[in-house]
Structures are given as structure tokens and as C-alpha cells.
SERO-4910 file (N, C-alpha, C, O; in steps of 0.05 Angstrom, whole numbers):
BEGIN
 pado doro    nc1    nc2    nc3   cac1   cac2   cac3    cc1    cc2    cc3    oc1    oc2    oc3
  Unk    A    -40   -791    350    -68   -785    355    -81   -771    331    -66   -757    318
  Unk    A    -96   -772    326   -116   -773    298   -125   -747    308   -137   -747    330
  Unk    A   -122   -725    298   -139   -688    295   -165   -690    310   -168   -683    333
  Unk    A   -188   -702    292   -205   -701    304   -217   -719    336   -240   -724    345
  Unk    A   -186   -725    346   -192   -741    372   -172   -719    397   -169   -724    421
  Unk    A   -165   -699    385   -150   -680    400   -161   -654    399   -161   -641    378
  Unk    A   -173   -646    425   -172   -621    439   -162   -588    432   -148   -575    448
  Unk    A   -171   -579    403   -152   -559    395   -141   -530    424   -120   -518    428
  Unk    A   -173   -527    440   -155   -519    473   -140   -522    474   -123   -504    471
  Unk    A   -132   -547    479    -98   -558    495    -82   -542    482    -63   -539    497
  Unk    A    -79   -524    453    -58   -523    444    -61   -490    452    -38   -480    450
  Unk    A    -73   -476    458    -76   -454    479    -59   -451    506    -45   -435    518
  Unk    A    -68   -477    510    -55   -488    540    -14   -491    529      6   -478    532
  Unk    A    -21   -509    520     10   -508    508     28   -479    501     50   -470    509
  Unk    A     11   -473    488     28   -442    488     42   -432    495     64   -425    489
  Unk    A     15   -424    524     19   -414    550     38   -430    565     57   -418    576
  Unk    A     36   -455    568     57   -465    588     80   -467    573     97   -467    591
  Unk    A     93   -469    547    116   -469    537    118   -433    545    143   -430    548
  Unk    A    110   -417    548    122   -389    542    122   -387    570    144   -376    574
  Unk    A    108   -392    602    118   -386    614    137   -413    639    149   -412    661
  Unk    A    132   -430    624    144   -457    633    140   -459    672    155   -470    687
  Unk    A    120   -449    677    107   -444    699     69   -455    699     59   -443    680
  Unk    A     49   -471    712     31   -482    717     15   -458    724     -2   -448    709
  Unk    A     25   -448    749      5   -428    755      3   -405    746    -17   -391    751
  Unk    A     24   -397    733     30   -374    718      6   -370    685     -9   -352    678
  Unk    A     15   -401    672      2   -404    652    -27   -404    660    -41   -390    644
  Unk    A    -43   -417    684    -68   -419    689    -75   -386    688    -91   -377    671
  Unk    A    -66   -376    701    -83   -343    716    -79   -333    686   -102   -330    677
  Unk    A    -60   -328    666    -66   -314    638    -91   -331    618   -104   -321    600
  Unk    A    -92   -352    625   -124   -381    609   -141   -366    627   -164   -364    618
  Unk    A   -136   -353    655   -160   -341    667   -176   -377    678   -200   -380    679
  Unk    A   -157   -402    683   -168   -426    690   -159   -425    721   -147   -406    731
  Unk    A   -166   -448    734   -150   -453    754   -124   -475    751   -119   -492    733
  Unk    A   -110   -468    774    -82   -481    772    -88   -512    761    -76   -522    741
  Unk    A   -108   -525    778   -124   -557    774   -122   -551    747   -101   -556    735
  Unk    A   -139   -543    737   -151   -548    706   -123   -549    688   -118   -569    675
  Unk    A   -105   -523    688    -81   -517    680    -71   -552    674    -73   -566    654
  Unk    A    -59   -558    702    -45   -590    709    -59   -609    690    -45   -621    674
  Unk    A    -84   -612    690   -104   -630    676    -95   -634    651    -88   -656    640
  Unk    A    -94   -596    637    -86   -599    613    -59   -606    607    -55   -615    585
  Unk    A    -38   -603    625    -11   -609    621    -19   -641    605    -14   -649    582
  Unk    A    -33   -655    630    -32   -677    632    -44   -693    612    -45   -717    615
  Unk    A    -52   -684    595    -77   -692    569    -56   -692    547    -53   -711    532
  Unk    A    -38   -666    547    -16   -661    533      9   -679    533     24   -686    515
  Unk    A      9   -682    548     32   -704    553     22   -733    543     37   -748    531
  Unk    A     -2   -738    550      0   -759    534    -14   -754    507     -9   -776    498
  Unk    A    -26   -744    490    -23   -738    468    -11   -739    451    -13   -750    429
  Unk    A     18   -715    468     36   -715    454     61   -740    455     79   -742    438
  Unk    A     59   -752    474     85   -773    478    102   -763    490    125   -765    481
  Unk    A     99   -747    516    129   -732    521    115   -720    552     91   -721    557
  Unk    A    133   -709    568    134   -698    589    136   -671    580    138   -658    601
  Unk    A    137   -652    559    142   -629    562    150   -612    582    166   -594    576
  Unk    A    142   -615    607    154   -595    627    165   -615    647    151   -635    651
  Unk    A    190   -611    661    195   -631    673    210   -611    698    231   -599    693
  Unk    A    198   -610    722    213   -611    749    235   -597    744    239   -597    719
  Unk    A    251   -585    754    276   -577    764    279   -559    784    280   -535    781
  Unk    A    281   -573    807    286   -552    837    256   -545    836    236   -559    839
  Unk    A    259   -515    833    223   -498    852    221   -497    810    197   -492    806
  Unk    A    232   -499    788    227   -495    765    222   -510    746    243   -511    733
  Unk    A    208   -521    738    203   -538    707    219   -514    682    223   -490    681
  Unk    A    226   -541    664    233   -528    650    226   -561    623    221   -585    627
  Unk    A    229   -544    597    220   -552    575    228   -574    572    246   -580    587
  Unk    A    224   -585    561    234   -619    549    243   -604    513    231   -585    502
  Unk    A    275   -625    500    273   -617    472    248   -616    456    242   -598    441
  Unk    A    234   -638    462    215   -636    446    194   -614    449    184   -603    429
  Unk    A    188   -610    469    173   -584    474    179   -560    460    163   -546    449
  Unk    A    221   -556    462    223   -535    448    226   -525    422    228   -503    411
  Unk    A    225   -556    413    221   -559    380    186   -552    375    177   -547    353
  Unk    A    173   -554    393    150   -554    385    139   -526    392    118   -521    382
  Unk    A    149   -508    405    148   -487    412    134   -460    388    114   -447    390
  Unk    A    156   -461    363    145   -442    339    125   -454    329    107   -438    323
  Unk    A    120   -477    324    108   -490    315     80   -490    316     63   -493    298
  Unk    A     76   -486    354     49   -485    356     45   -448    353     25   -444    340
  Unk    A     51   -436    356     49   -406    365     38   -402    333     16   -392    328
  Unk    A     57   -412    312     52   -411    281     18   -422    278      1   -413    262
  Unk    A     15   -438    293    -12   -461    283    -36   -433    292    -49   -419    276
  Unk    A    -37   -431    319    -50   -416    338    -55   -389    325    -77   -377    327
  Unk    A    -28   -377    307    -35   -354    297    -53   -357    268    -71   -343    259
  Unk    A    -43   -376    261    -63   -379    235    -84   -388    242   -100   -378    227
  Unk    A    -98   -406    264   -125   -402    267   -133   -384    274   -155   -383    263
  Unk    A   -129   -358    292   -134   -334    303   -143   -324    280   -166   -317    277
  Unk    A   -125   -322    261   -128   -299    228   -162   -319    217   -183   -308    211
  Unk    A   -155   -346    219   -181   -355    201   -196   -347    216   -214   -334    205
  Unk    A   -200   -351    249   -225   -349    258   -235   -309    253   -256   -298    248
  Unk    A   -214   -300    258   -225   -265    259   -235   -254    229   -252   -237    226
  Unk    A   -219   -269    207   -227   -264    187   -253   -283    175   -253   -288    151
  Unk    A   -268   -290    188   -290   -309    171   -305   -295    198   -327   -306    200
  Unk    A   -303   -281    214   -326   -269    231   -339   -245    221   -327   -225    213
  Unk    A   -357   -248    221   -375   -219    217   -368   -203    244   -355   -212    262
  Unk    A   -378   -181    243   -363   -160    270   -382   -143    267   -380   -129    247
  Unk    A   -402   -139    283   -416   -111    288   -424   -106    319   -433   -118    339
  Unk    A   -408    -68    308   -392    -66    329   -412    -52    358   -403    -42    378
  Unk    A   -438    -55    352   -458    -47    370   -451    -72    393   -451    -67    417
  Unk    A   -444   -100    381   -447   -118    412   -421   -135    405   -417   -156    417
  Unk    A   -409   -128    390   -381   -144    393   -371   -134    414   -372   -111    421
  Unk    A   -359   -156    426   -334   -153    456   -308   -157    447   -293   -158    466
  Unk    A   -294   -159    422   -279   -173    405   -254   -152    423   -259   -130    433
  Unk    A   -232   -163    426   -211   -143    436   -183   -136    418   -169   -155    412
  Unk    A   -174   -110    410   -164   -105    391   -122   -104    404   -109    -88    418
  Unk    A   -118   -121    392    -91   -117    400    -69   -100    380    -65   -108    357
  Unk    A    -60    -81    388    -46    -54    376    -19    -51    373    -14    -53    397
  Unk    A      5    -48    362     33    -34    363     28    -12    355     22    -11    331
  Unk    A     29      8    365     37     35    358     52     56    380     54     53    404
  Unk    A     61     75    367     76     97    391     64    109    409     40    108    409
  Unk    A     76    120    426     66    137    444     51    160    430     32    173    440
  Unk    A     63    165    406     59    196    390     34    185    383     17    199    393
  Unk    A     19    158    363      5    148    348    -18    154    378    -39    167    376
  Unk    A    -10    144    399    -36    144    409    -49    164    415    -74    166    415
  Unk    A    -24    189    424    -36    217    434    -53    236    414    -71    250    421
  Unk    A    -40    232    382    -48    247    360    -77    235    355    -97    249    357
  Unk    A    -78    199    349    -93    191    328   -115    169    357   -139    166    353
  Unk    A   -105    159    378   -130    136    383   -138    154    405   -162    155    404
  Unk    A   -128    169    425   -131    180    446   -163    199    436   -186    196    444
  Unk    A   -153    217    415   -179    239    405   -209    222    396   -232    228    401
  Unk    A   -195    194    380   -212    181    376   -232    158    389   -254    150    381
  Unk    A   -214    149    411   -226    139    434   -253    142    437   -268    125    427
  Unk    A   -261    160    447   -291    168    453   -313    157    437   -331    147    450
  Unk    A   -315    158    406   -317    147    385   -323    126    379   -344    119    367
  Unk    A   -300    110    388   -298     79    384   -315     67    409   -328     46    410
  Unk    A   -310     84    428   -331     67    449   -361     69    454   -375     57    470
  Unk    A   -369     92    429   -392    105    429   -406     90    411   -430     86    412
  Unk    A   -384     79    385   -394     57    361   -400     34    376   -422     23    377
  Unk    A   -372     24    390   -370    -10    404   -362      1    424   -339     11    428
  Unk    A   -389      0    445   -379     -5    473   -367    -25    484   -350    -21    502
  Unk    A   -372    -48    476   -356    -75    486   -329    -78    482   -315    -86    501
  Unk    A   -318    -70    458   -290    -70    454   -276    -64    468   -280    -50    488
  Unk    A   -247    -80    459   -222    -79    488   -195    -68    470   -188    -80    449
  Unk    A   -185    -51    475   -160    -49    463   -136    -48    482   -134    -39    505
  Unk    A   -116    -62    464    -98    -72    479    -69    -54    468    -53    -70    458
  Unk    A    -64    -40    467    -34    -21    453     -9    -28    465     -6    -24    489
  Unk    A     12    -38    450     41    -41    460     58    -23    445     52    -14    423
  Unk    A     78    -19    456     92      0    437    112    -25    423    119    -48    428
  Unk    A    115     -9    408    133    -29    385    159    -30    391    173    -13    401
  Unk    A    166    -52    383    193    -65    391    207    -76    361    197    -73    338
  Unk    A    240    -91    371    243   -108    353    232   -127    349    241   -141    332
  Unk    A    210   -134    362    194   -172    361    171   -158    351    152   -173    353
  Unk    A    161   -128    339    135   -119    337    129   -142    308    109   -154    315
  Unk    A    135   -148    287    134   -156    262    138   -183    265    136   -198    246
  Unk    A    143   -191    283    147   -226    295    112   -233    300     98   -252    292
  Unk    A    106   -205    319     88   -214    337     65   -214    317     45   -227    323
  Unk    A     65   -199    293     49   -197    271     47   -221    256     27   -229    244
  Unk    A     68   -231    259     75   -256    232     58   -274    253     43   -289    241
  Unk    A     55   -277    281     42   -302    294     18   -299    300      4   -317    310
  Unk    A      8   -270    294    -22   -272    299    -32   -262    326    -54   -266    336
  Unk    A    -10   -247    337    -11   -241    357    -21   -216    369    -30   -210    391
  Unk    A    -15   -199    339    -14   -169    345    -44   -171    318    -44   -187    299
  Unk    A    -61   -153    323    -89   -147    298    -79   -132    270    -83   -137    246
  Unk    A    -59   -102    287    -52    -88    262    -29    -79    276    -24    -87    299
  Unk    A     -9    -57    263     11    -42    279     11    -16    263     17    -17    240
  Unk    A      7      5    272     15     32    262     45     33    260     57     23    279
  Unk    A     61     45    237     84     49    238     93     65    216     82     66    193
  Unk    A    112     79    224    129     95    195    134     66    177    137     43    185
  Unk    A    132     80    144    132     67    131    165     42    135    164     18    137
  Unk    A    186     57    136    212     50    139    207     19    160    222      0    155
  Unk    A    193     18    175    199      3    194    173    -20    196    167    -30    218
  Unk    A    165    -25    177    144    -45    161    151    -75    161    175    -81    155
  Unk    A    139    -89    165    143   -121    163    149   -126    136    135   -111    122
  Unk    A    163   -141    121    160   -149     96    140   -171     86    136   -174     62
  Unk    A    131   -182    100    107   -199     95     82   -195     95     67   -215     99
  Unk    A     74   -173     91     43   -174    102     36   -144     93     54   -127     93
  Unk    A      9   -136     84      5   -115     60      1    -86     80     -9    -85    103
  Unk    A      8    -69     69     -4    -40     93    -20    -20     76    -24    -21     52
  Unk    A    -26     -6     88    -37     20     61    -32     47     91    -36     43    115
  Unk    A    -23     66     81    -26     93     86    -50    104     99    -71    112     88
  Unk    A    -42    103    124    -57    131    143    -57    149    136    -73    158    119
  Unk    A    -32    166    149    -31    199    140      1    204    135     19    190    144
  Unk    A      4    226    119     34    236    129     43    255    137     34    277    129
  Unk    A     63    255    153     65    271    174    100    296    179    123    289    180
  Unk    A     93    311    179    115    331    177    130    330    205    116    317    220
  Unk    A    156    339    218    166    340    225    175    374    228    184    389    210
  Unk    A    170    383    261    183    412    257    196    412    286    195    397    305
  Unk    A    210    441    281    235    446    303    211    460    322    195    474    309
  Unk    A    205    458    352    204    470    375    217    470    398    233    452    403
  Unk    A    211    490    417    222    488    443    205    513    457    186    521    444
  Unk    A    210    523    479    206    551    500    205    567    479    220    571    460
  Unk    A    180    579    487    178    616    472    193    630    475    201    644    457
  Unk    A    203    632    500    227    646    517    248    644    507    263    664    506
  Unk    A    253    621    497    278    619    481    295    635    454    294    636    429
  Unk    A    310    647    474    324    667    449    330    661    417    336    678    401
  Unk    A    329    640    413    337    632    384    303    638    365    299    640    341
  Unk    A    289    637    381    267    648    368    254    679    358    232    686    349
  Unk    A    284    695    367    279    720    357    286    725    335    277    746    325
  Unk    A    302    708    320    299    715    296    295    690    273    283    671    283
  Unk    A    302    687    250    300    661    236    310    646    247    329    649    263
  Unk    A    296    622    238    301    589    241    329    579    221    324    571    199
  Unk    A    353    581    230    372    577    207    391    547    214    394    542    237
  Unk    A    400    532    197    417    512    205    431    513    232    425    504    254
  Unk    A    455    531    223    473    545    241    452    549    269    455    537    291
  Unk    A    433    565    264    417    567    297    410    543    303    412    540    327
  Unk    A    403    525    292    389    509    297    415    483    321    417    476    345
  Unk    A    424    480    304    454    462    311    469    481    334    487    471    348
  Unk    A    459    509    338    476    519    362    461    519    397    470    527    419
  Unk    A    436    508    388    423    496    413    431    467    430    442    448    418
  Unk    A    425    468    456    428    435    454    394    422    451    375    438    456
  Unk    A    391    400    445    367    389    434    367    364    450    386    352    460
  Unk    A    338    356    450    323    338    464    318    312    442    309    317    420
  Unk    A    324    286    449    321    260    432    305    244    435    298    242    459
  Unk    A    288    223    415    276    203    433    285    181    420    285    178    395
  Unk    A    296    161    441    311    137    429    299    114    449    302    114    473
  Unk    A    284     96    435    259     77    438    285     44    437    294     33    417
  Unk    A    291     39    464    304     11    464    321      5    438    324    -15    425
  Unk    A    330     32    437    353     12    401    336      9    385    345     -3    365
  Unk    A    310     15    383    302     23    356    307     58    348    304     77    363
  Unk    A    313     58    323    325     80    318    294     95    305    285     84    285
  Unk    A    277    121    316    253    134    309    266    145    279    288    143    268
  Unk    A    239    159    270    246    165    239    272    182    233    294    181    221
  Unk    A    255    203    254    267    238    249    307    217    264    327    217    250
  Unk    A    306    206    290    337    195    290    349    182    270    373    180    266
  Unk    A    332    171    255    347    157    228    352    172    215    376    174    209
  Unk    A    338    186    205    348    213    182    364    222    183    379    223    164
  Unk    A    372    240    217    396    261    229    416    241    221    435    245    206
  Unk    A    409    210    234    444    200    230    445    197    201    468    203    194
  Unk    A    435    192    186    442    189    157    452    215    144    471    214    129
  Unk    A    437    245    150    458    264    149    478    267    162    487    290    162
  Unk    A    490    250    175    520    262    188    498    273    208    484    290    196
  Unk    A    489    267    234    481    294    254    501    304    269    522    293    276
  Unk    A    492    334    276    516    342    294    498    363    307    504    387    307
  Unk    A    474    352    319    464    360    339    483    359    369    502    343    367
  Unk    A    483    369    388    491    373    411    462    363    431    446    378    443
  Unk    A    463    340    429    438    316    449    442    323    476    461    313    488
  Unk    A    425    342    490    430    343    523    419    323    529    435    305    537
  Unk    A    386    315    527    371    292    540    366    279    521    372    284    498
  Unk    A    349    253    532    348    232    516    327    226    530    326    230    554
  Unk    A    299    212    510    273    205    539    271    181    513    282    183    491
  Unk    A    254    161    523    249    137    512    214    149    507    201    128    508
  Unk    A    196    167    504    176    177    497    168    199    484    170    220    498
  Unk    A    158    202    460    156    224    442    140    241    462    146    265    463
  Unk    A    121    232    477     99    250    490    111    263    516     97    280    528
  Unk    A    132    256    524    151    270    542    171    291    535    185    300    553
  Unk    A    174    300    506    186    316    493    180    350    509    189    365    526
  Unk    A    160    347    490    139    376    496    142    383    527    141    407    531
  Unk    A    144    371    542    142    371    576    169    386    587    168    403    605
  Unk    A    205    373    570    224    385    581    236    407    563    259    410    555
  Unk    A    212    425    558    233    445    534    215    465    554    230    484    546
  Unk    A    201    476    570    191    497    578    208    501    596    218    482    609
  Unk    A    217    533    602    239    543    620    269    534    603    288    547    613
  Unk    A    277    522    587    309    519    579    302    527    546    280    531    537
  Unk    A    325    528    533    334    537    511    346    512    494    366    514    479
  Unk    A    331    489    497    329    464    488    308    471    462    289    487    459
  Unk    A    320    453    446    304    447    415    296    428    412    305    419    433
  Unk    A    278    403    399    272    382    393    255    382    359    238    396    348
  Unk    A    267    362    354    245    362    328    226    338    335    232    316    342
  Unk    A    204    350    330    178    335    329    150    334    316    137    355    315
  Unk    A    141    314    306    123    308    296     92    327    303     79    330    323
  Unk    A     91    337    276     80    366    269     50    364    287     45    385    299
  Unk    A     32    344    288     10    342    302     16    335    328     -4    331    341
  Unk    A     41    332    343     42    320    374     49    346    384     43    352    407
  Unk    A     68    371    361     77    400    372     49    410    369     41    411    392
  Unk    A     31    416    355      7    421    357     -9    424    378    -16    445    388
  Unk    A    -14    399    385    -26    387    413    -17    406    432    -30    422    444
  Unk    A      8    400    432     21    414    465     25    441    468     17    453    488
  Unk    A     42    453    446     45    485    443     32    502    460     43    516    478
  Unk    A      2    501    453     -9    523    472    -17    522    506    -24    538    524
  Unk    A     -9    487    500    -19    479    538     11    492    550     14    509    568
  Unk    A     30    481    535     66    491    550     74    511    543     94    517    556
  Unk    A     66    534    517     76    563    513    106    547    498    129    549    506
  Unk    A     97    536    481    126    529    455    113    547    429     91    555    421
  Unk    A    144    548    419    144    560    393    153    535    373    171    520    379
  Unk    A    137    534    349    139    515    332    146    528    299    130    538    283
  Unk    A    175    524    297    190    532    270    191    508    241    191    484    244
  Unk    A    192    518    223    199    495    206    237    497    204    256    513    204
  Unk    A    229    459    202    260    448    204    278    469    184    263    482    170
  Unk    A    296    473    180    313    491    176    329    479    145    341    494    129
  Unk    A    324    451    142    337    440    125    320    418    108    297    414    116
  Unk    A    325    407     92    314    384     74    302    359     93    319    349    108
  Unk    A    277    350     94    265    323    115    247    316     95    233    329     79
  Unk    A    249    293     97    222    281     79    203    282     98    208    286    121
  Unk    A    179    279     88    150    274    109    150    242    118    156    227     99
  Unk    A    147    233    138    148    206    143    113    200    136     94    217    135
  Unk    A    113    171    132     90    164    118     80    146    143     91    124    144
  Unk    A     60    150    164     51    129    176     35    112    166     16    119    153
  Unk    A     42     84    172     21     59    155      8     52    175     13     60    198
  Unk    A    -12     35    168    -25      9    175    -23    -12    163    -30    -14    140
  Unk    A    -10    -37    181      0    -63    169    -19    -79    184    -28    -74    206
  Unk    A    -25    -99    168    -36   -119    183    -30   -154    179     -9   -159    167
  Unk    A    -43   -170    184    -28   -199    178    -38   -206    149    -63   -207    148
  Unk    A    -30   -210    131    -37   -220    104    -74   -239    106    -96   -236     95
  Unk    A    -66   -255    123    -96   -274    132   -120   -262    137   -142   -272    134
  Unk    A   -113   -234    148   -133   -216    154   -152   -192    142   -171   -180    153
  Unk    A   -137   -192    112   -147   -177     90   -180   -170     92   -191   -150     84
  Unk    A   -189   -192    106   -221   -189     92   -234   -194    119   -252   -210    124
  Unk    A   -221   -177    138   -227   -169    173   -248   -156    172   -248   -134    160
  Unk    A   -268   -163    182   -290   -141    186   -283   -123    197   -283   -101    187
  Unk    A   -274   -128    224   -276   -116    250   -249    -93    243   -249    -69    249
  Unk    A   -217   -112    224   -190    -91    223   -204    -77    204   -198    -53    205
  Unk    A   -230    -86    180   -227    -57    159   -248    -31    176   -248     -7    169
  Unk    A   -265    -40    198   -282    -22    214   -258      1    230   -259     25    230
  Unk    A   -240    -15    243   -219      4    254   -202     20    238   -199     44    243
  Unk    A   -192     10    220   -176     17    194   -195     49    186   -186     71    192
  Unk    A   -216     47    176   -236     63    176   -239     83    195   -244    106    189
  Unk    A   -236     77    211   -241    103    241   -216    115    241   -214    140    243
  Unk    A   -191     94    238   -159    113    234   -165    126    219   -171    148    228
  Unk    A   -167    124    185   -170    139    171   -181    168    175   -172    190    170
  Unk    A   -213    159    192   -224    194    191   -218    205    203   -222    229    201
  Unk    A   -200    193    230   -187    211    250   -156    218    241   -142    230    257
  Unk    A   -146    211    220   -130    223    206   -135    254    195   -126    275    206
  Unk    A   -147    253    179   -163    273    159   -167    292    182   -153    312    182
  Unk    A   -188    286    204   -196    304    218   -173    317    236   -180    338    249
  Unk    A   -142    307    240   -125    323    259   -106    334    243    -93    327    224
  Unk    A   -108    361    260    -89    381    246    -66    375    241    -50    362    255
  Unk    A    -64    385    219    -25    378    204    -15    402    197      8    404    188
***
């Protein structure tokens, strides 16, 4: 079939029904009805020369060819997404444009949460969409899937350009109450507490990469999969955590923590902004990009 005799929709539709290999599933995320969904199966199929989804029990499931065709389209879909966002003008008084995000729990509480207000006060229409980052976060970048991703530098896509937000220190807190705060902050004290972790699905966070690269020999009581749940289990125990210098900030005076400097050698972690290479000349990513920035500057470090 000749381009200009094919439906670039359909390949929306495709997507969706290769990723959830379900009709009505794929319809309700197109926001279509189930009918319309089928229609398009059915346009697709012959288009393409193939049954793509085929029956099995209460489940369809893919045809080879479907699953060869699978990266293929997601690749196509993302590179039009980048052309179409990047050749749009964006002003943000009546854009409805919706911003899809990777960043931390920490990124949102420090840097979008304060700035929220802001952004909806510039562009009321706007939608933001925030996931926390994964191993597929730099996948989801490469397909056009994700707008930008906040991240420590360390943990950066290799394909695609970033520039520097802010950077950010790392310090020891826990309970005021806590006896180790009567006198200096020393290695030895430090290592004779037990301490609080945050370990994000097997991704390893900055400050955990560092400890293990020094040999750590912390004594780990808990473990939470959320930086913003830190601050919450150190009031009443004699628990330590190291944490990121603007998220101890934040919390300190709501929970009555004491906040020491780390006791030993840490680099500052560098948070970036990455975005898709196609997207360089984003109206709408250098307008946001812009608002990170001053709400950088403006939170305490």
C-alpha cells in the first residue's frame, strides 16, 4: 500500500493493540469505542497483509509478523511525536499540550511540587504526567514516549543531550532526640547507628552507589522504595539516613530532625535534564526547562 493511501491513525491503533494484545483494552486508552477499535484492527489487517492478532481461548495474541513489527512502529510513532512537538509553537496561556515526566519522588517534592502553582498559573491547560524512573526510563526516552527525565547525572541515556539543573549535597539526619547528636558528627559515630535506605526496584540511588563503591558498612535497619518516606521513619528512633540536602530541609522542622554534614568525602550529585535529541528546538521542553531552572536557584541548598 502506497503512504499516502494509508491512515497514519491506524498506526496509533497498532501500537496500542500490539502492547496490550487486547481490543477493548486498546480502545478505552485511544479513549475510542470497542467498534471503532475492531474497525481499525480491521483496516490493519488488510493493509498490512496479516491477521496480527489472532484468537486464542478468551486471548488474542500476536501474529510473528506483528511482533516483528512491534519496535518498529513504537520507533516510527516516536519520531513523529518529536517532529510534531518540535515544529509546534507552544504558548502556554492556551496550550492543553500534556507533559510526560521521569523523575523521583525527591525531584518532585523539592523542585515540581513548590513549583506547581506556577506552572498552572502560566498554563492552565497543561497536563503533567510524572513516572518514576525505571530501567526502561531511557528506552522510553529513545521512543518518544517520555518529553524529558530529571536524573543524577550517573544515570543518563547515552543518546540524547542534557544540561544541568542544580547540584545537590547530600547530608546525615535523623531524631533530635537522638543521642549521637550530642556531640560531633564522626565516621565511627556515624557507622555506629543503624540507618535508613532507599532502594528503588534494583536501581541502585546515587548516595547507594557511592556507599557501595566505598566498601559500605552501614548497619541498614529499613529499607523504603521512597526518598520522601525517609524523613517520616527517623522521628522517635536513633536511626540515621543520608539525604539529599533540600528534601532534609523541607522536612526537619515539620518532624524535629537534626541535619549534620556527612562525616566523610561525597561528591555533590549533579541533577540533569535529558531530553530526546529531536526535541532540541521544543518550545514548550525549553518553556519547562526554564521554570526547572528558576525553581532550582530559588530552593534552598
Amino acid at each position: 500500500m502506497r503512504l499516502d493511501k494509508f491512515d497514519l491513525n491506524l498506526l496509533i491503533a497498532l501500537e496500542l493493540l500490539l502492547e496490550e494484545q487486547n481490543v477493548t483494552r486498546a480502545a478505552q486508552r485511544a479513549n475510542l469505542t470497542q467498534s471503532a477499535m475492531s474497525a481499525a484492527l480491521g483496516r490493519l489487517r488488510i493493509a498490512l497483509n496479516d491477521e496480527l492478532l489472532v484468537p486464542h481461548g478468551r486471548k488474542m495474541v500476536a501474529t510473528p509478523h506483528a511482533l516483528a513489527l512491534a519496535p518498529l512502529v513504537t520507533e516510527a510513532i516516536g519520531n513523529l511525536r518529536a517532529l510534531i512537538s518540535g515544529a509546534t509553537a507552544f504558548d502556554p496561556a492556551t496550550s492543553d499540550r500534556r507533559f510526560d515526566i521521569a523523575a523521583s519522588d525527591y525531584v518532585s517534592t523539592v523542585l515540581l511540587s513548590p513549583l506547581l502553582p506556577k506552572l498552572k498559573q502560566e498554563a492552565p491547560h497543561i497536563k503533567i504526567n510524572m513516572v518514576l524512573p525505571t530501567h526502561d526510563t531511557v528506552l522510553l526516552l529513545d521512543d518518544g514516549k517520555l518529553d524529558f527525565q530529571v536524573t543524577p547525572e550517573e544515570f543518563l541515556g547515552p543518546n540524547h543531550p542534557s544540561e544541568l539543573l542544580f547540584e545537590e549535597r547530600h547530608v546525615v539526619v535523623g531524631c533530635r532526640s537522638n543521642p549521637v547528636f550530642k556531640d560531633e558528627m564522626t565516621s565511627k559515630a556515624f557507622h555506629g547507628c543503624g540507618h535508613v535506605a532507599v532502594r528503588i526496584g534494583g536501581v541502585p540511588t546515587f548516595a547507594e552507589r557511592h556507599m557501595a563503591q566505598q566498601g559500605d558498612e552501614r548497619r541498614i535497619e529499613v529499607t523504603t522504595i521512597s526518598f520522601s518516606l525517609v524523613p517520616w521513619l527517623l522521628p522517635g528512633t536513633n536511626l540515621l539516613a543520608l539525604m539529599h540536602e533540600r528534601l532534609a530541609r523541607t522536612y526537619a522542622p515539620l518532624l524535629g530532625l537534626e541535619i549534620r554534614a556527612v562525616p566523610f568525602p561525597m561528591p555533590a550529585m549533579r541533577e540533569m535534564f535529558q531530553y530526546h535529541t529531536a526535541r532540541a528546538s521544543d518550545a514548550g521542553l525549553i518553556w519547562f526547562k526554564q521554570r526547572l531552572l528558576s525553581a532550582a536557584k530559588a530552593s534552598p541548598s
